[in-house]
C-alpha positions in Angstrom: -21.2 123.9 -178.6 -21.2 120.3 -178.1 -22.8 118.0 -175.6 -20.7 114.8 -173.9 -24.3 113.2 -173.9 -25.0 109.4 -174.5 -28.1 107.0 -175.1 -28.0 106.4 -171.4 -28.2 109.6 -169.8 -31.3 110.2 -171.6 -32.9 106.9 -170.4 -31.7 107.5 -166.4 -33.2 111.3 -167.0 -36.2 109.8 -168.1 -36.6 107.3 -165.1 -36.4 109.9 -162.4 -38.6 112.1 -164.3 -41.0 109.7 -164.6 -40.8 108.2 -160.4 -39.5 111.6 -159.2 -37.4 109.4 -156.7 -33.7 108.7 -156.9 -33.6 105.5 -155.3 -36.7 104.2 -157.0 -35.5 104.9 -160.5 -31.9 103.6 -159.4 -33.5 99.8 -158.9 -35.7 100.0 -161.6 -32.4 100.6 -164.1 -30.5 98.3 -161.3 -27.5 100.8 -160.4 -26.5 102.5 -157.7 -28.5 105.6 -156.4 -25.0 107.4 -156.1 -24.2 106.2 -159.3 -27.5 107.3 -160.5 -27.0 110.2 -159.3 -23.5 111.2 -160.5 -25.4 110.4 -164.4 -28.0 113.5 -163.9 -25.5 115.6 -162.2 -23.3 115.2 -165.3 -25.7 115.4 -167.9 -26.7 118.7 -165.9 -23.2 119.9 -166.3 -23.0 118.9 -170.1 -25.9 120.7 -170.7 -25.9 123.3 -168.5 -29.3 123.4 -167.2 -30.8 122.3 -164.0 -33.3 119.1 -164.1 -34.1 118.2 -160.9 -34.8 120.6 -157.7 -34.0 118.7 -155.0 -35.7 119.6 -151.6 -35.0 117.6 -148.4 -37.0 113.8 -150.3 -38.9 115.6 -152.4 -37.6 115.7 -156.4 -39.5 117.7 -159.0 -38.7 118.3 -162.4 -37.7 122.0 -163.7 -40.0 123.8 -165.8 -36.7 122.9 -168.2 -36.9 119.3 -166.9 -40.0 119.0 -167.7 -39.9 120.4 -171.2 -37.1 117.9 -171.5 -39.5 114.7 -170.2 -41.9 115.6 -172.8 -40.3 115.9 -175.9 -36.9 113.0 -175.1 -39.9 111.0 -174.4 -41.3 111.5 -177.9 -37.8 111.2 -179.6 -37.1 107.9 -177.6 -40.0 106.1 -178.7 -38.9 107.5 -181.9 -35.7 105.6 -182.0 -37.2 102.6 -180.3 -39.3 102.6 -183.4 -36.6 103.0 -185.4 -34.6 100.3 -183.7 -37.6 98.1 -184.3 -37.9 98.4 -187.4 -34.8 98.3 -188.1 -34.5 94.5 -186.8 -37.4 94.0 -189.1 -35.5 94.7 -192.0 -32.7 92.5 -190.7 -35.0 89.3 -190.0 -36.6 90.3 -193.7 -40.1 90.7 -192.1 -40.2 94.3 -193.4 -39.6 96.1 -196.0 -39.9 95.8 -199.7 -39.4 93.1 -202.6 -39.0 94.1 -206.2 -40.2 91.8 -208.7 -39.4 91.3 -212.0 -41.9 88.7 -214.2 -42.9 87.0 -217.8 -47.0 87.6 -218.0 -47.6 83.8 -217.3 -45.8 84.0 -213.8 -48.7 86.4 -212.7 -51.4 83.8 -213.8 -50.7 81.8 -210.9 -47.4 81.3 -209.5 -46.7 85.0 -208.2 -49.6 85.5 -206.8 -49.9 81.9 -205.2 -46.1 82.7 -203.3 -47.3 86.0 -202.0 -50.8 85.0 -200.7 -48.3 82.5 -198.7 -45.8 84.9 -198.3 -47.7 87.4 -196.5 -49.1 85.3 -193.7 -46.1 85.2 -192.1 -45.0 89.4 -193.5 -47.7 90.9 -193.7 -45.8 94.1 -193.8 -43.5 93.5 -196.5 -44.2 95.6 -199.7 -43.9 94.6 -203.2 -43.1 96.1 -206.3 -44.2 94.1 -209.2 -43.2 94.7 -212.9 -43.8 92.5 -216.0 -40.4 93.0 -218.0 -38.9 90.4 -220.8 -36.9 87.6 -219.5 -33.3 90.0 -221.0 -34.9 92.9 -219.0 -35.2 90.9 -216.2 -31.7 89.6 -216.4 -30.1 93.3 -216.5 -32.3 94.7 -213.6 -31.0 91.6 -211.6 -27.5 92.2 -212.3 -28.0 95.7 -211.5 -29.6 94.9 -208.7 -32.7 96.9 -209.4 -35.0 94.0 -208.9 -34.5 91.5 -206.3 -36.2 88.6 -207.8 -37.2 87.2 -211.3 -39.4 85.0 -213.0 -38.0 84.0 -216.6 -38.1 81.2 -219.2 -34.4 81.1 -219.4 -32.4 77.7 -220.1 -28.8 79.7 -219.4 -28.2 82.8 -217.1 -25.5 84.7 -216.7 -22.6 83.8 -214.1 -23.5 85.7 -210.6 -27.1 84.7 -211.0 -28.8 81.9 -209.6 -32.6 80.1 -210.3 -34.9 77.3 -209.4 -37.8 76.0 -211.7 -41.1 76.9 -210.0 -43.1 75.1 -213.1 -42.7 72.9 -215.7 -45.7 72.9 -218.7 -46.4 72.2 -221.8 -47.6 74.0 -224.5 -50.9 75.0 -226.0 -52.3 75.6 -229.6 -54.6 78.8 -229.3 -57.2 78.7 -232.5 -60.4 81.4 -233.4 -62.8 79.8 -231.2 -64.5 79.2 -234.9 -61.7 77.4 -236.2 -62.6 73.9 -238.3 -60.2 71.8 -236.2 -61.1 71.2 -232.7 -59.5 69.2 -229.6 -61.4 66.1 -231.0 -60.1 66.7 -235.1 -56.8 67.4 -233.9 -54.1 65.0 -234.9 -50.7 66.6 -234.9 -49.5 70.1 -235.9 -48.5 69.5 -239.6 -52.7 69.9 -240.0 -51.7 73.8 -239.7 -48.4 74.2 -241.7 -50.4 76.1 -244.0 -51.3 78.7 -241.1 -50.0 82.0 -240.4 -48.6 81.7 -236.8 -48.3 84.8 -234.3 -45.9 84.2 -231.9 -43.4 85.9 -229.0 -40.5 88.0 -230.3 -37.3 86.1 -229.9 -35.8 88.9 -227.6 -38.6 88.3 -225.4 -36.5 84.7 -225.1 -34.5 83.6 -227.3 -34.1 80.0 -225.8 -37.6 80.2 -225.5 -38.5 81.0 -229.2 -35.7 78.4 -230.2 -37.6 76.1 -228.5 -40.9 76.9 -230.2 -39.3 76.7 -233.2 -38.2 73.0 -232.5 -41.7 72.0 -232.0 -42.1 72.7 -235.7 -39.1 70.9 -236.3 -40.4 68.0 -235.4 -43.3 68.6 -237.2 -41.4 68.8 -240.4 -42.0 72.2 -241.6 -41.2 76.0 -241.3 -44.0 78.1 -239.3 -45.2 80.6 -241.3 -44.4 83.6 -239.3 -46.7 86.6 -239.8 -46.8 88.7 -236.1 -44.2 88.5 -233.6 -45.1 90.8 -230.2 -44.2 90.3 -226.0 -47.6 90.2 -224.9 -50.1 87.1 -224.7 -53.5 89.7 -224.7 -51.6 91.3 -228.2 -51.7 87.6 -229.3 -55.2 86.7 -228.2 -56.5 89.6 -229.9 -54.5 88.9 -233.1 -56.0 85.4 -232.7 -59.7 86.6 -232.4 -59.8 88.6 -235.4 -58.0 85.5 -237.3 -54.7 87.3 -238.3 -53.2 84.1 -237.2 -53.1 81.3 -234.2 -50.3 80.9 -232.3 -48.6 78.8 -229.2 -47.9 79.7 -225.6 -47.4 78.1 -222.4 -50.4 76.0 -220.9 -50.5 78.2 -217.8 -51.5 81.7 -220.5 -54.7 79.5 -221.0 -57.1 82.0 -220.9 -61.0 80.9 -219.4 -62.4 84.8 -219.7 -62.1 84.9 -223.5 -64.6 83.5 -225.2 -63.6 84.3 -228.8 -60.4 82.1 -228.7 -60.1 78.2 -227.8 -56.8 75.9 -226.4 -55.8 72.6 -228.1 -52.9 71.6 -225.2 -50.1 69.9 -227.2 -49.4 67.4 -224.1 -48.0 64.5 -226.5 -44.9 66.8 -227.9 -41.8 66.1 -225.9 -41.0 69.6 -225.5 -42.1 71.8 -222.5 -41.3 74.8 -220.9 -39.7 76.2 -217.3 -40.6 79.0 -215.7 -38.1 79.7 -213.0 -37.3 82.3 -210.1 -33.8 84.2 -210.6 -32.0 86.1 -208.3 -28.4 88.0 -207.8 -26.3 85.5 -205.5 -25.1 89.0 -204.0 -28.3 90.3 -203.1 -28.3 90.8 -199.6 -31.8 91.8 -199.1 -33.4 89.8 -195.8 -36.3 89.4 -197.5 -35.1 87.7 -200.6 -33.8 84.9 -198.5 -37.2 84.3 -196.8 -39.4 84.1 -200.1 -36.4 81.8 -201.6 -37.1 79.8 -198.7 -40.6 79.4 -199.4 -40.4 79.3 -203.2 -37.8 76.3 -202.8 -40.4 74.2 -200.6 -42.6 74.4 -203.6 -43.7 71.7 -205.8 -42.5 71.7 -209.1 -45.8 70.8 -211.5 
C-alpha cells in the first residue's frame, strides 16, 4: 500500500492538531481555510483514517489523530534536525576534518590553527594522525585525509599547499657534550660524529636537503641511525649513540638530557606547509584554508 502523502500535509495536520481550529491554523500557515481543509480531508483519504471529528465549531483530534500528533511531532523535529544539520555540513560549521601531520606540525602550528579554528566551529570534529610526508601524500590523493602538513618541496599534480612556517635547523648534542652554543664555530667541528638522522622516505627532499648542509660543510655525515620519529632520535641522542639535526620548531624544553645548538647562519632552512586535494569538496576544508592562508609565515 502506498500513501500520496507530502512534507506538507504533515505540517497542516500538525497545525490543526495543535489550535484545534480550522481557521486559526489556516492564517497561521497563511492559506485558505477551504484550502486548508481540502489538505486534511485528503490526507484522510490517503490514509484512510479519520483525524479530526468535527462537531458544529468544535474540532478534536481522534484517538488515531492523536496518536498521529504525538509521534509526526517527534519525527518532524527529527528532520528539522536533520535539515539543520545538514546546512551545517554545507556552511562547513559541522562535521569532521581529517588530518594528516610530520611530528613538528603538532609542536605548535596544528594546535595553534585549531584553538583558532574552533572559536568559530566549535562542533567540528577532528581526526589527527602523524603519518610521513609520502603517507600523507597517498591518503590526500585518496582522499582519506582532508588536510596535510608535510616538508615537501614538489607534490604531485591535483594537490595544492601553502607554507605555514619557514625555520631553520638545529644541532641536538648529549646535554654533556664538550662543544657548547658558546664553542661552537661551524659543523666541520663534528665530522668525526656519528649522526642519527630522519629516514629519507620519511622526505626525501627533506633528507637531500640535510645532506646539503654537510655539503657545505665539506664532508660526508657519518651516518649510523636513520628512524621517522624525533623522541627515537632524542633518545638515541641521550644515550650518545650519535647527535643529529632537526627542524628548530622539534626543540625540545622537557628533556633535560639533550641540548640545541640552532644553526641560524647556514643558508638552508626548512618549510612546513599545509596540502590538500584541489578536489576535495569538504565545507570544512575551505574554512580552515581560509584561516591557515591569513596566517603569518615565520
Amino acid at each position: 500500500m502506498s500513501y500520496q502523502l507530502e512534507l506538507r500535509h504533515i505540517r497542516y495536520f500538525l497545525a490543526v492538531a495543535e489550535v484545534l481550529h480550522f481557521r486559526k491554523a489556516a492564517e497561521m500557515l497563511f492559506i485558505s481555510q477551504p484550502g486548508l481543509s481540502r489538505q486534511i480531508k485528503e490526507m484522510e483519504d490517503n490514509l484512510g483514517i479519520k483525524l479530526f471529528d468535527r462537531h458544529n465549531r468544535e474540532v478534536k483530534l481522534t484517538h488515531t489523530g492523536l496518536y498521529l500528533k504525538e509521534e509526526l511531532s517527534k519525527s518532524l523535529k527529527n528532520l528539522d534536525t536533520i535539515i539543520n544539520h545538514a546546512k551545517l555540513l554545507e556552511e562547513g560549521k559541522d562535521g569532521k576534518l581529517s588530518f594528516g601531520y610530520v611530528g613538528s606540525a603538532m609542536q605548535r602550528i596544528i594546535p595553534e590553527i585549531l584553538l583558532q579554528f574552533t572559536k568559530n566551529y566549535p562542533s567540528v570534529l577532528f581526526s589527527l594522525k602523524e603519518m610521513d610526508n609520502n603517507k600523507q601524500i597517498e591518503g590526500l590523493l585518496a582522499q582519506d585525509i582532508d588536510i596535510g602538513f608535510v616538508r615537501l618541496d614538489r607534490i604531485p599534480r591535483g594537490l595544492e599547499s601553502h607554507p605555514v612556517l619557514k625555520e631553520s635547523f638545529c644541532l641536538v648534542l648529549p646535554k654533556d657534550h664538550p662543544i657548547n652554543t658558546s664553542t661552537f664555530k661551524n659543523l666541520s667541528q663534528f665530522k668525526k660524529e656519528h649522526f642519527i638522522l630522519f629516514d629519507p622516505e620519511y622526505s626525501a627532499s627533506y633528507y637531500e636537503k640535510v645532506m646539503n648542509i654537510f655539503d657545505d660543510s665539506g664532508f660526508n655525515p657519518i651516518v649510523s641511525h636513520n628512524t621517522i620519529h624525533a623522541g627515537s632520535i632524542y633518545k638515541l641522542v641521550e644515550n650518545n649513540f650519535g647527535i643529529s639535526i632537526v627542524p628548530k620548531s622539534l626543540i625540545s624544553e622537557t628533556n633535560s638530557n639533550i641540548k640545541f645548538i640552532e644553526l641560524n647562519k647556514i643558508k638552508q632552512r626548512t618549510i612546513l606547509s599545509a596540502i590538500w586535494n584541489k578536489d576535495n569538496q569538504n565545507p570544512i576544508l575551505n574554512n580552515i584554508l581560509s584561516l591557515i592562508k591569513k596566517q603569518k609565515i615565520i
